[in-house]
C-alpha positions in Angstrom: 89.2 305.7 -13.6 86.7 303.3 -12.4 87.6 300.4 -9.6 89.3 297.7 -10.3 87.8 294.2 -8.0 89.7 291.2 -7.8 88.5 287.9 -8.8 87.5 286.8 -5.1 85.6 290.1 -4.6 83.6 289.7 -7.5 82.8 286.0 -6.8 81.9 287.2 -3.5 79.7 289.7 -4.5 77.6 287.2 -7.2 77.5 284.5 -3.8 76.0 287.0 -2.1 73.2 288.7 -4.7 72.4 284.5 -5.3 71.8 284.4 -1.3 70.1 287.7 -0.9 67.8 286.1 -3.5 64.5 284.5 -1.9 63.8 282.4 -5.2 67.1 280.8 -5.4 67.5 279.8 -1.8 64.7 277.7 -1.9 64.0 276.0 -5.7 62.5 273.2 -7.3 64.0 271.6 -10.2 62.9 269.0 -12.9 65.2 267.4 -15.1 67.0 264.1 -16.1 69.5 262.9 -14.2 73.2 262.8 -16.3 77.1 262.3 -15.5 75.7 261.0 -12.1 78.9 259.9 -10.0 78.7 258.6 -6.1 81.8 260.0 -4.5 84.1 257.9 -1.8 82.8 260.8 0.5 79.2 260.0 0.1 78.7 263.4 -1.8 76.7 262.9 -5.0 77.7 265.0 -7.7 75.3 264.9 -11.1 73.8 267.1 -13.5 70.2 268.0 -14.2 69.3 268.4 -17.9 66.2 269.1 -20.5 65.9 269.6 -24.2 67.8 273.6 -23.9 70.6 273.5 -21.3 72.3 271.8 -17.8 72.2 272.6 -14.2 75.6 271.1 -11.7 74.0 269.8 -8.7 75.4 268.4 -5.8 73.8 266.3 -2.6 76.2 266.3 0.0 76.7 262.6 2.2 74.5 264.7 5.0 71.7 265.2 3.0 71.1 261.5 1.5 69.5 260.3 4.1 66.0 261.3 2.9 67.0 259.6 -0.2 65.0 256.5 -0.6 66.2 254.9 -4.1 69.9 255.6 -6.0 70.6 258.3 -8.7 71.1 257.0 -11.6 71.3 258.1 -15.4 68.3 259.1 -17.8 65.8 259.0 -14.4 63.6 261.9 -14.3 63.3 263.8 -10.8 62.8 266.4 -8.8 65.4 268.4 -6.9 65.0 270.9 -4.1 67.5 273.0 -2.8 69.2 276.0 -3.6 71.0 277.7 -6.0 74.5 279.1 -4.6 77.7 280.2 -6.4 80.8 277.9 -5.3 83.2 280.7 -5.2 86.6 278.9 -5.8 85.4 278.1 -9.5 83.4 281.2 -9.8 80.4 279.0 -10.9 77.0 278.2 -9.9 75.4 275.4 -8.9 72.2 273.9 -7.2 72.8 272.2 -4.2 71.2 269.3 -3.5 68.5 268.8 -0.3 65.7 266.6 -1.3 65.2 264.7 -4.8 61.9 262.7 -5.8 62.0 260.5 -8.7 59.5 262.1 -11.5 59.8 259.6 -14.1 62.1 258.1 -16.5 64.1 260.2 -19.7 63.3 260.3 -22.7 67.0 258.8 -23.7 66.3 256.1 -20.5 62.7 254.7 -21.8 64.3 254.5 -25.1 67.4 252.3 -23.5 64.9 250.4 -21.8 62.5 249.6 -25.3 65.6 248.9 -27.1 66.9 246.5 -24.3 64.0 244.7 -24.3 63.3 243.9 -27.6 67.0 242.8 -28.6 66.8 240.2 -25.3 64.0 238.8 -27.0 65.5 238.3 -30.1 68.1 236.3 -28.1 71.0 238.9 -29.2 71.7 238.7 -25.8 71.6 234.7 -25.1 75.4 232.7 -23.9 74.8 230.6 -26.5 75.8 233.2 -28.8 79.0 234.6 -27.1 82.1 233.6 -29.1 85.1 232.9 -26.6 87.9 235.3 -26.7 91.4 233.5 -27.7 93.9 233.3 -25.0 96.7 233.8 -27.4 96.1 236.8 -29.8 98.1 238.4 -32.2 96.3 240.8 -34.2 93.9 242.9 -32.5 91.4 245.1 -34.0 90.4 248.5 -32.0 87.3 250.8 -33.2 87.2 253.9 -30.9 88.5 257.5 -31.4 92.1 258.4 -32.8 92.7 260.5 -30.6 92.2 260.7 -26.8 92.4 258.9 -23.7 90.6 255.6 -24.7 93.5 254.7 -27.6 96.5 255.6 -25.6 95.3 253.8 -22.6 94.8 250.9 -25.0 98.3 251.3 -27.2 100.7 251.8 -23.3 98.9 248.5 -21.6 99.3 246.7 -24.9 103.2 247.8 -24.7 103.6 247.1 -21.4 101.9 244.0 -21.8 103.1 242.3 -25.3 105.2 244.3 -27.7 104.7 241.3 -30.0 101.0 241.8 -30.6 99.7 244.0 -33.8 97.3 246.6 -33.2 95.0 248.0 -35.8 93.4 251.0 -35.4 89.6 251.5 -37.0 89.5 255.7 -36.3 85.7 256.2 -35.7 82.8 258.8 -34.8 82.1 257.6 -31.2 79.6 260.6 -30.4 77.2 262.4 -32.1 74.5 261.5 -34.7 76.9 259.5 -37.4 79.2 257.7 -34.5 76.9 254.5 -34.6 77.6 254.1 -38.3 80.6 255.0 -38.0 81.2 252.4 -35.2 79.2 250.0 -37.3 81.8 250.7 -40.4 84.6 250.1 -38.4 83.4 246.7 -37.0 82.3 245.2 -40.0 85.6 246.6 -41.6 87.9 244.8 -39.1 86.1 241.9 -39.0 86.9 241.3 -43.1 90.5 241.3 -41.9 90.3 237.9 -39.9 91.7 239.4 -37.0 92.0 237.5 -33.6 89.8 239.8 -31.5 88.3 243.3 -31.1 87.7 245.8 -28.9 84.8 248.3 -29.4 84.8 251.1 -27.2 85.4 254.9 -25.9 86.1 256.8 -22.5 83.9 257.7 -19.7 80.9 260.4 -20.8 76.8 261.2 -19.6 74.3 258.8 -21.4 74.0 261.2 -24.7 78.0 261.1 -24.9 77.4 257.4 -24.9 74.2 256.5 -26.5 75.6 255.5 -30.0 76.7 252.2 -28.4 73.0 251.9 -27.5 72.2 251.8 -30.5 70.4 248.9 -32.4 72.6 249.8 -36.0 75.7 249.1 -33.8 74.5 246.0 -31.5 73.5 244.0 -34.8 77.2 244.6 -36.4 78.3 243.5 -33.1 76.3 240.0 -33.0 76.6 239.2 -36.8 80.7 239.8 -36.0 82.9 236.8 -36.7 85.7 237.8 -35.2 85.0 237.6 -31.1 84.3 241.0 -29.2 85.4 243.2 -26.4 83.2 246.3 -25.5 84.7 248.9 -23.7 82.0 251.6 -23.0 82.7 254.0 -20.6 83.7 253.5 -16.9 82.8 250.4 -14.9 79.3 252.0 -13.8 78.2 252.4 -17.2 76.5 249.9 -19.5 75.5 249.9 -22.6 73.2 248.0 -25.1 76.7 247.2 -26.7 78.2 245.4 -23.3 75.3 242.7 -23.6 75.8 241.5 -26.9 79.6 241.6 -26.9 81.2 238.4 -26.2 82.7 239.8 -23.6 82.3 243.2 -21.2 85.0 244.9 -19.9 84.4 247.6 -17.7 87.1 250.3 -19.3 89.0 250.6 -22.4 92.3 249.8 -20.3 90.8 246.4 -19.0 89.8 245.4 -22.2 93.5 245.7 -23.5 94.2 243.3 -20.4 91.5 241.2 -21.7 92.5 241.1 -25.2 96.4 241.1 -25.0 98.4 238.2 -23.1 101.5 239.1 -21.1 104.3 238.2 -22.9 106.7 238.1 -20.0 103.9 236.1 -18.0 103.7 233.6 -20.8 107.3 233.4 -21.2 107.6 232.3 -17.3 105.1 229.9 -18.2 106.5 228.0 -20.6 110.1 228.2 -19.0 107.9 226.5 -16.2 106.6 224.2 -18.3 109.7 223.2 -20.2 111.3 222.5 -16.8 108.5 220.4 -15.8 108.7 218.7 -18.8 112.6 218.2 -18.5 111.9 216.5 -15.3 109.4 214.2 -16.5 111.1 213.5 -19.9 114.1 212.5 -17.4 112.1 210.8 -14.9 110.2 208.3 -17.4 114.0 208.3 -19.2 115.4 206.6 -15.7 112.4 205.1 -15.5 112.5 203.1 -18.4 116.4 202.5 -18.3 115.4 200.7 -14.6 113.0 198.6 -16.6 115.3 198.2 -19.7 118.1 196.7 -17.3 115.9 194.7 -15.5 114.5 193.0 -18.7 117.9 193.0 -19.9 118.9 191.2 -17.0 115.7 188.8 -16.7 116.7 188.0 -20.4 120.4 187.4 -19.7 118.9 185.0 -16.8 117.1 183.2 -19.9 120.2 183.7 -22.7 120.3 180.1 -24.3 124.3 180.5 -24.5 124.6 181.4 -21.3 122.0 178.3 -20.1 124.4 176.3 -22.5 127.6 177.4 -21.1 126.5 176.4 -17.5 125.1 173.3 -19.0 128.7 172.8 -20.7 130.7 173.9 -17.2 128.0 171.4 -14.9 129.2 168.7 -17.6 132.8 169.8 -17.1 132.4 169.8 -13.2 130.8 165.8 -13.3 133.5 164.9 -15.9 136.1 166.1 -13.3 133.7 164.7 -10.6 133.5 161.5 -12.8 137.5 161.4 -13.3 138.6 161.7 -9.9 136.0 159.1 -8.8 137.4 156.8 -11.5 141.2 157.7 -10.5 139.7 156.9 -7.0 138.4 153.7 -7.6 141.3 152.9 -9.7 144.0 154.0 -7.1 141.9 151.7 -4.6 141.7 148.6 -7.0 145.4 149.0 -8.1 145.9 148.8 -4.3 143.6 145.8 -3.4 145.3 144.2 -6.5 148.7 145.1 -5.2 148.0 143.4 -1.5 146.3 140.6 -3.5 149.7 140.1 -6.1 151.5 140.5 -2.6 149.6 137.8 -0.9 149.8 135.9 -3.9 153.5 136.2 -4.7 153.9 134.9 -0.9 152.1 131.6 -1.8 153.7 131.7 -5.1 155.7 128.4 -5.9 158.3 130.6 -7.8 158.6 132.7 -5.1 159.5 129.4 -3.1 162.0 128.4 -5.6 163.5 132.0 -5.1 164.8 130.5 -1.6 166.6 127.6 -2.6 163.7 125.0 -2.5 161.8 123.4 -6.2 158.9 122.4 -7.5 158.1 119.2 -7.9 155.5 117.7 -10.4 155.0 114.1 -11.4 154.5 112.6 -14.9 150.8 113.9 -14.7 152.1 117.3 -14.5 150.6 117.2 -11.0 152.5 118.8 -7.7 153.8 116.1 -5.8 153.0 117.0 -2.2 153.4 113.9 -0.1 155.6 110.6 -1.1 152.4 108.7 -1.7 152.2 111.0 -5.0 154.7 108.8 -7.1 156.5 105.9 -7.1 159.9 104.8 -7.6 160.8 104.5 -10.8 158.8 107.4 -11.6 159.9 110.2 -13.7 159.3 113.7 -12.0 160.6 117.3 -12.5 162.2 119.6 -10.4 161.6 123.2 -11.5 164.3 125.7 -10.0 164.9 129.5 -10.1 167.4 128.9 -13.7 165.5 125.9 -14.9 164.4 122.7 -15.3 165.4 119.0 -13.6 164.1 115.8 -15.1 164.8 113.1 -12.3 163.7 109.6 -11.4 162.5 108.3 -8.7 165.0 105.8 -7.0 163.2 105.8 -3.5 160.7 106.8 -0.9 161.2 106.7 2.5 158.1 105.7 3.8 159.1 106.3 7.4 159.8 109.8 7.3 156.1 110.2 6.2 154.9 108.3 9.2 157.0 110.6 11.4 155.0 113.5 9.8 151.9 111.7 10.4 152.9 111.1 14.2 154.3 114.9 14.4 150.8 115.7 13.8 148.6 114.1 16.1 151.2 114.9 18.9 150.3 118.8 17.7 146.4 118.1 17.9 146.7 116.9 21.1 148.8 119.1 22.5 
């Protein structure tokens, strides 16, 4: 029966035919650079590639410091190293210890061509860029049905906004009919009068990728109505697409968080802004009820009934004022009056005639005051408290009036 070898003896045996062999421990390689990816380790994995097959190549972080420019896709170099079998994978591989840059690929210089002429066409000019709505509701995907790119696209859109409507355009996105395909699917979508789209595919080497480089898909792309998100790749690739989109995203995933607004986000948002709106709605509401008393008060100050009842009350108040002035002066008249009528009534003759005495008036009607005022044989009349004497006069006694005269030079000298 012959032997049986495990897996690790048999890798081990291949490592070590590759190491006994003098060719293969020190090589020279040419080919274009593809799938070229800068590790956070500073290893640089890539693969070398012509027109028949590929080569895995590796350039460990200790041997990049003879490396004067940075790998990148389509470039043409040279690679010397060796060829050695990494035996946890059971594979082969050339490992990486000097690479010269030989020229630019075929797939590169045609990139480059293409580039060129489309920016001078202005395909690629700002002027051009539609912007991408903030709020959208439909959104249009062309990209594979199946595989990473979709599903990455479909969960964030979930997560995001349940709300929005996805349409699915399932097309070729390598191989020689994806840019047609791509193409049908754009100009397809855009008929619908959809919000926004997103053109794109996962991560791949520049062949897996070259039908968004395209010029059949960057003209369906510029003459697009509806605005544009291309989503070629990972962030370190770009694509012919990426310029004339309207916008570049670097992933498939990103451009769903380009496209699609979060719904809680904007929910928060306008709670915020219906409270802010509350407060100002009830801030100018206080606002202008301050003002609205004020004015109601300024025109209450200025209310022609109210300026007419305080003209009616100040008449009132000097009508009273007048009153009690006139009861004043009354009260003090009525009491000058009543000394006067007093003083009067004290010199009154009938006030005399009271007390016993009368008053005496000749046949003039005159008040006889001394004897020399009538004569005998006179009429005269005596006017008492009950009534009237008619009397005559039978004497005068002449003497009694001399007395009085005498009485009253003896008071003036005394």
């Amino acid at each position: 029966m012959a032997s049986i070898y495990s897996v690790n003896q048999v890798n081990s045996y291949i490592k070590n035919m590759f190491a006994q062999d003098f060719l293969l421990n020190r090589i020279s390689v040419r080919g274009e650079i593809s799938n070229c990816k800068y590790h956070t380790s500073g290893h640089i994995y890539f693969t070398l590639k012509d027109g028949t097959g590929t080569l895995s190549a590796v350039m460990f972080s200790s041997r990049r410091k003879g490396l004067s420019f940075a790998l990148q896709e389509g470039q043409q170099v040279v690679v010397t190293g060796s060829v050695e079998v990494y035996e946890r994978d059971g594979k082969y591989q050339l490992y990486a210890q000097k690479v010269e840059l030989a020229g630019q690929g075929d797939l590169y210089e045609r990139y480059r061509r293409l580039l060129k002429e489309l920016e001078e066409m202005g395909m690629f000019a700002p002027e051009y860029k539609q912007p991408i709505p903030r709020y959208a509701a439909r959104v249009g995907v062309v990209t594979a049905g199946t595989g990473a790119a979709i599903q990455d696209i479909v969960n964030i859109t979930r997560r995001r906004n349940p709300y929005v409507q996805l349409i699915l355009y399932p097309a070729l996105v390598q191989g020689d009919q994806a840019a047609a395909s791509i193409t049908a699917g754009i100009r397809t979508l855009d008929a619908m009068g959809l919000d926004v789209l997103i053109v794109g595919r996962g991560g791949g080497s520049m062949e897996d990728l070259w039908a968004f480089n395209e010029e059949l898909v960057a003209r369906a792309i510029f003459d697009c109505s509806t605005p544009v998100i291309s989503a070629v790749g990972h962030e370190t690739d770009v694509t012919i697409a990426d310029y004339v989109a309207d916008l570049r995203a670097p992933t498939p995933s990103a451009a769903a968080e380009l496209a699609v607004f979060d719904y809680d986000q904007f929910a928060g948002q306008l709670a915020a802004y219906k409270s802010t709106l509350e407060r100002g709605l009830s801030w100018q509401l206080e606002r202008r009820k301050t003002r609205l008393d004020h004015y109601r008060l300024r025109l209450k100050l200025h209310d022609p009934v109210r300026v007419l009842n305080e003209k009616r009350q100040h008449l009132d108040e000097m009508e009273e004022q007048l009153q009690q002035i006139l009861k004043s002066q009354i009260l003090t008249a009525r009491h000058r009056l009543a000394l006067a009528g007093s003083r009067l009534h004290g010199l009154s003759p009938l006030a005399k005639i009271s007390k016993g005495f009368g008053f005496l008036t000749n046949k003039a009607g005159r008040r006889i005051e001394r004897v020399g005022d009538v004569k005998a044989g006179e009429p005269m009349t005596v006017r008492v408290t009950d009534g009237t004497i008619r009397a005559v006069v039978t004497e005068i006694d002449e003497h009694q009036q001399e007395r009085n005269k005498q009485e009253e030079s003896d008071g003036k000298i005394n």
